[in-house]
Structure formats: C-alpha cells, structure tokens
C-alpha positions as CSV (number, residue, x, y, z in Angstrom):
1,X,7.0,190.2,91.3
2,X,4.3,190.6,88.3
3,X,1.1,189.1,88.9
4,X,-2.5,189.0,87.0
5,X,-3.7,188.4,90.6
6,X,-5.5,190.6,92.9
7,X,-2.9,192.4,95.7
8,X,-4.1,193.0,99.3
9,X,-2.3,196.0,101.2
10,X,-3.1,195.4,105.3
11,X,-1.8,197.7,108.0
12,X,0.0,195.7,110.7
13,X,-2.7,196.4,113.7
14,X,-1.6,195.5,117.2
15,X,-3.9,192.5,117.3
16,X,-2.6,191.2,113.7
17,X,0.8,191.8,115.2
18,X,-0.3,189.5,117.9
19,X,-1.5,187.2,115.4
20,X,1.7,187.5,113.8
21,X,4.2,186.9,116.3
22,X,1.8,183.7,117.1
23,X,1.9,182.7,113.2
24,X,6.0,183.0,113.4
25,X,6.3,180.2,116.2
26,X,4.4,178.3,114.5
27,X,6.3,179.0,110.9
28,X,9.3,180.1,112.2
29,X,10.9,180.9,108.4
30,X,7.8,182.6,107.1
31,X,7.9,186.4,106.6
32,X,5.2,188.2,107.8
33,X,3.7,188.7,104.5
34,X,3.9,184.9,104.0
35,X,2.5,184.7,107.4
36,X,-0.3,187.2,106.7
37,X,-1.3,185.0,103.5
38,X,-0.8,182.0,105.6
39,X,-3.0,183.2,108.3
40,X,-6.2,184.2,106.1
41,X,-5.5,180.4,104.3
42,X,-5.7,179.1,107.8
43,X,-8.4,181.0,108.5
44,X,-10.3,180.1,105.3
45,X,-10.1,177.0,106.2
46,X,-11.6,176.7,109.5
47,X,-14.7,178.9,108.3
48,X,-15.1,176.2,105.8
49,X,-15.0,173.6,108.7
50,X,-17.3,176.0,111.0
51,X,-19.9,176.3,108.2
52,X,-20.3,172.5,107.8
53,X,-20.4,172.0,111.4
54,X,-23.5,175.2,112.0
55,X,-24.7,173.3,109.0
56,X,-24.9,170.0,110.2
57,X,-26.2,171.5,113.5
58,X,-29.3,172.9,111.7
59,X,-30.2,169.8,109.9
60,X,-30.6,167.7,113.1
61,X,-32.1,170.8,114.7
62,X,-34.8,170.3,112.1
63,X,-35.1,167.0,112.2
64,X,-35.5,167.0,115.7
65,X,-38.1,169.6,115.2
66,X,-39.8,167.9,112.8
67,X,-40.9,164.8,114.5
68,X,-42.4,167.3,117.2
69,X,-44.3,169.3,114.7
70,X,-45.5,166.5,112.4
71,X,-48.9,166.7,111.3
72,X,-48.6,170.6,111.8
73,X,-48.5,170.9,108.8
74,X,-50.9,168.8,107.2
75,X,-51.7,170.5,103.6
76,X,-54.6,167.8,103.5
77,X,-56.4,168.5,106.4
78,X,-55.7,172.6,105.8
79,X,-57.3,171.6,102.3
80,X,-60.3,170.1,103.7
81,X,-60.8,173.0,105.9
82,X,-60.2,175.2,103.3
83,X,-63.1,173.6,100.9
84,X,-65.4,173.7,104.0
85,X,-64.8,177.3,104.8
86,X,-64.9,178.6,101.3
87,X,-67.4,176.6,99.3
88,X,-66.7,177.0,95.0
C-alpha cells in the first residue's frame, strides 16, 4: 500500500516471536505485522506512563530532600562570607 510514511523492516527474533505469540491471544485477529505495530503502540504507551511515574518519583525525592538541606544553601549568608573573605 503507498505511503508518505516512514516503513520499519524487523526480523522476527525468538523473543519478539514470544512476544508475538503473547500479542495474538491477546488480539487474536491481528496479523503479526499488525501485532508488531500494535506491540511498539503498547509499548509507547507504558514508557509514557513510566516516565511520568520516575518523574513524579524525583519531584518528591527532591522535596523531601529539600527540607533536610534547607538553609544549605543560603546565597545570603555565602554572600556575607564572600564580602568578608574578599574585601572590594
């Protein structure tokens, strides 16, 4: 079928045939190459979810870390010692 869109060739590996053979009890009248497309969709998908999760993760990492490490970084105090150390 024509297409402007990019084509993907993949070799049929013993794990993707695996994969496969999962992805066709699940979509039982898929073809492989629908169930190849399917798959990396799938796939795609739970990255997405897997990146906002590790995301969120971080941000209370860092909060948490951050009320243990206030004042740390004071740039007022680093400023005042700063001044001292290296009159004008």
């Amino acid at each position: 079928m024509p297409t402007t869109r990019p084509r993907h060739l993949v070799t049929e590996s013993d794990e993707l045939g695996q994969a496969l053979d999962h992805a066709a009890r699940r979509w039982p009248d898929l073809s492989r190459g629908q169930l190849v497309a399917r798959l990396a969709v799938e796939g795609g998908r739970r990255l997405a979810v897997d990146e906002g999760v590790e995301a969120e993760r971080r941000r209370r990492l860092l909060e948490v870390a951050g009320g243990h490490l206030a004042g740390v970084g004071d740039s007022s105090r680093l400023r005042t010692q700063r001044d001292a150390e290296w009159p004008e």
